[in-house]
C-alpha positions in Angstrom: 89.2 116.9 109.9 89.7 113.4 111.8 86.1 113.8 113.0 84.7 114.2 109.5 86.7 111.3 107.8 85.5 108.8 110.8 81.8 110.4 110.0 82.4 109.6 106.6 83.9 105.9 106.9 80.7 105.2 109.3 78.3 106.1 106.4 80.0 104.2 103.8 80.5 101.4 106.3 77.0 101.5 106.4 76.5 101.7 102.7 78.9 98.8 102.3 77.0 96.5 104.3 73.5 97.1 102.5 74.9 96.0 99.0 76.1 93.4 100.3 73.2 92.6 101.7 71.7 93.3 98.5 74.3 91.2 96.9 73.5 88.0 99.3 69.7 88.2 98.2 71.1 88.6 94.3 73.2 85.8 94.6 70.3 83.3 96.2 68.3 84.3 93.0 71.1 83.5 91.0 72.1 80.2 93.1 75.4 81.1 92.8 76.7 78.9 96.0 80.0 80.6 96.5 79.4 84.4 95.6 76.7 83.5 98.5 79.7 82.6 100.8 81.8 85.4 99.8 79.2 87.6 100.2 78.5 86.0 103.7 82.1 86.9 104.7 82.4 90.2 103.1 80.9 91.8 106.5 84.0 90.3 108.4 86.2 91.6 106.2 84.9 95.2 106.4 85.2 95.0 110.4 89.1 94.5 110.1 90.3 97.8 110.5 88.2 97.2 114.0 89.2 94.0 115.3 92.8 94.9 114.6 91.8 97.9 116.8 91.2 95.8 119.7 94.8 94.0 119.6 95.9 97.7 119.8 97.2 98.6 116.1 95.6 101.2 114.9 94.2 101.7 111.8 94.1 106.0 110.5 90.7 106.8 109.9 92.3 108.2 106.4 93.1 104.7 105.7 89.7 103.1 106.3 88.0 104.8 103.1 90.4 103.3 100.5 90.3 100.5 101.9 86.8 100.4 101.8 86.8 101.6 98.3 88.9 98.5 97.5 86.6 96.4 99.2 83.1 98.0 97.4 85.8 97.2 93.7 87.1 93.7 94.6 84.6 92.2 96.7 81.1 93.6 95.8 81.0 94.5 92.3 84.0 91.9 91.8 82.2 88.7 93.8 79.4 89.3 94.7 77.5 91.0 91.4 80.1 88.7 88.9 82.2 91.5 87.5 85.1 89.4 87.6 83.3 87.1 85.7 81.7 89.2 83.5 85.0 91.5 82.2 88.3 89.8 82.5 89.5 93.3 83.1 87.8 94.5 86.0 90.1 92.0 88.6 93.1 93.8 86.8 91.7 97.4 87.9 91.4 96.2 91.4 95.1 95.0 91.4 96.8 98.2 90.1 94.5 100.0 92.1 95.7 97.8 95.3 99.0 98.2 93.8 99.3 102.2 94.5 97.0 102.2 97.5 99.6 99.5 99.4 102.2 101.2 98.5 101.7 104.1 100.2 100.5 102.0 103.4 104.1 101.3 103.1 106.1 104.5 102.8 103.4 105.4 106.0 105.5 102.3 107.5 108.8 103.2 107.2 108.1 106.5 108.3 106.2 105.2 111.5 109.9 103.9 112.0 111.9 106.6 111.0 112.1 110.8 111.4 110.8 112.8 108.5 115.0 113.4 108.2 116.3 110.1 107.7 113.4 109.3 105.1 114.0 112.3 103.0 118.4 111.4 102.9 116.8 107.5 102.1 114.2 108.2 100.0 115.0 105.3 97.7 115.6 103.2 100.5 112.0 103.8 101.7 110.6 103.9 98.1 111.9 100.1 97.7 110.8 99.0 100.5 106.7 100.4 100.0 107.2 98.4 96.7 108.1 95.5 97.7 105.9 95.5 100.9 102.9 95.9 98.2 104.6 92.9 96.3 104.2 90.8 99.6 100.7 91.4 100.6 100.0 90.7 97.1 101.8 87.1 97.3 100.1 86.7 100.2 96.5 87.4 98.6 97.0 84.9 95.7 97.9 82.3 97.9 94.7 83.0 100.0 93.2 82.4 96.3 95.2 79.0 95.9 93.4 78.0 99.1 90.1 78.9 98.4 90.0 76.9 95.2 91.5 74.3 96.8 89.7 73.8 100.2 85.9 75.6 98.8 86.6 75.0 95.0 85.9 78.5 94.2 87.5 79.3 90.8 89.4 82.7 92.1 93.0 81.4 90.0 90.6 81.6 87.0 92.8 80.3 84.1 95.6 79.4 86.9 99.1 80.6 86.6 98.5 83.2 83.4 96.4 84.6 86.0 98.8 85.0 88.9 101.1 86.4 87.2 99.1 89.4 85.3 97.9 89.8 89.1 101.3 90.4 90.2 102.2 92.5 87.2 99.2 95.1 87.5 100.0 95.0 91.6 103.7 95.8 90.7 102.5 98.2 88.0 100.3 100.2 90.4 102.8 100.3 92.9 105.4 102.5 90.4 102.4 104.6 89.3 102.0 105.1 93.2 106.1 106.0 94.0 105.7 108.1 90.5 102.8 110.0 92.2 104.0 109.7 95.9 107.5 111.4 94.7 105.8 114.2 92.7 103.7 115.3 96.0 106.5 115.1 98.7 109.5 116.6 96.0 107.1 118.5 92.9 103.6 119.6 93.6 101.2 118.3 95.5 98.4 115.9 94.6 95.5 116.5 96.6 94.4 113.0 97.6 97.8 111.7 98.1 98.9 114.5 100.1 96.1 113.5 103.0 98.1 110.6 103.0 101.6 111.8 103.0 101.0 115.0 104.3 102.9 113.5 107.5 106.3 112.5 105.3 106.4 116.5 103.7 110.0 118.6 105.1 
């Protein structure tokens, strides 16, 4: 199984880097100076789950494909082809869709820290703190946004604080639609997709 979602990450990896390679000869048509840089650094940012390998934390290969995912929604079509741009909308997608995806990076946190025992007694406990871990990484992304138009002059804060804070609402708003799901597959039935991720927290 482990063997066939690293197979699968390696294609997609693969895939990954040819649109945006496609996207970098788009955006030199279009002259578009900084979807050229982000499309420049996109590469780095789909070698993370790598480098952090070599400072010995290690990624799950089940983790790599959404991440990926996110990376193809935000970056790419977001970026790189001008979605964001194009449909107001689209950036809100990638938030609630980042919203349920980091919070169950999250519960995987607290139960790298804790027995399969203690979570289930604290399941609220660990349920808050998934959230609110989503919430952080999510502050931490709109400041990287603050510094980009500040130090580049890209125009990531769009139409500036309106925009932070629907950012943070869809991010807080996926995160509740992912403890709504998370709780129905560890305590109800289970949900296919979410259960490769949690399959690890189930009694």
């Amino acid at each position: 199984m482990i063997h066939d979602i690293a197979r699968i990450n390696k294609y997609f990896r693969y895939l990954l880097l040819s649109l945006f390679a496609f996207g970098l000869v788009y955006n030199i048509i279009m002259k578009d100076i900084f979807s050229i840089i982000a499309t420049l650094l996109s590469p780095l940012a789909i070698y993370v789950p790598h480098v952090l390998r070599l400072f010995k934390v290690k990624v799950p290969e089940d983790y790599i494909f959404p991440y990926y995912i996110l990376l193809f929604l935000g970056v790419f079509l977001g970026e790189s082809i001008g979605i964001y741009l194009m449909t107001y909308w689209w950036d809100k997608i990638v938030h609630a869709f980042s919203g349920v995806l980091l919070f169950i990076w999250g519960l995987a946190i607290v139960y790298k820290q804790e027995s399969i025992k203690s979570i289930k007694k604290n399941l609220t406990r660990a349920f808050v703190f998934a959230f609110f871990f989503a919430i952080f990484i999510e502050c931490c992304w709109e400041l990287f946004e603050i510094g980009n138009d500040t130090i580049i002059g890209t125009n990531m804060l769009q139409d500036g604080t309106r925009d932070t804070t629907l950012d943070m609402t869809f991010e807080a708003f996926g995160a509740i639609i992912g403890s709504i799901l998370a709780y129905i597959t560890l305590n109800v039935k289970k949900i296919w997709i979410l259960d490769i991720y949690l399959k690890d927290l189930r009694p």
